[in-house]
N, C-alpha and C positions, 0 to 999 in steps of 0.2 A: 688655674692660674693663667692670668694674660702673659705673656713679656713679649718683649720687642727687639728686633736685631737691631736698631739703631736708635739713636735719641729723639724724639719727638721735639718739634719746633714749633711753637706758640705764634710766632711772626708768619712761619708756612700754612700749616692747619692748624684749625682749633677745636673741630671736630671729628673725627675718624667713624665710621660704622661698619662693625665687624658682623657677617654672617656666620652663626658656629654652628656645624655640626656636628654629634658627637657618638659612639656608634659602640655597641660593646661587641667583645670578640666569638661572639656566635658564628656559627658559620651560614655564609649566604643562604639568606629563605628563612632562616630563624632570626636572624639578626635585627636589634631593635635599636630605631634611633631616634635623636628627639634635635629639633633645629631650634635657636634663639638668635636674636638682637641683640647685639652689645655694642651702646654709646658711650667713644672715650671722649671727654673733656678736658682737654689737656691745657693746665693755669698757666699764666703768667710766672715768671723767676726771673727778679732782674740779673741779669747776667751784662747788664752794658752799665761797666764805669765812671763815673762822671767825667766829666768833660768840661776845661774853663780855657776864658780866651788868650789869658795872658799866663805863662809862667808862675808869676808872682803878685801878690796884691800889697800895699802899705798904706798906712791909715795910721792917723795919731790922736789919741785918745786921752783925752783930762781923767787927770787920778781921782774924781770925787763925780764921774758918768752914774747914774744908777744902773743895777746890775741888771735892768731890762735894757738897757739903752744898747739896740740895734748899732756896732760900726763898723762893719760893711756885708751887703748884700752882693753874690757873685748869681750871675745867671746866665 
């Protein structure tokens, strides 16, 4: 098992590459160990809230609009 002392950041790295060694408890001269590569890919998570320019929006709408009819688009 990997784990990490801190959170990983997607905007900081997006790739990490871990050298592992791993060694069992023989004592020195017998002891047998084996090395790998391990690629972390660490995703995206949106974590930033929306964000609009004005407080509040107002928009008036006919009672007989059909139920696709777009009224208002914020961006």
């Amino acid at each position: 098992m990997i784990t990490t002392s801190t959170q990983l950041d997607y905007e900081q790295d997006r790739t990490y590459t871990l050298n592992i060694e791993a060694r069992d408890g023989a004592a020195q001269g017998d002891q047998l160990s084996g090395t790998t590569t391990v690629i972390v890919n660490v995703l995206d998570v949106n974590d930033n809230g929306p964000r609009f320019g004005d407080n509040s929006y107002t928009e008036s709408v006919a009672e007989d609009v059909d139920e696709t009819y777009v009224i208002i688009q914020v961006g």
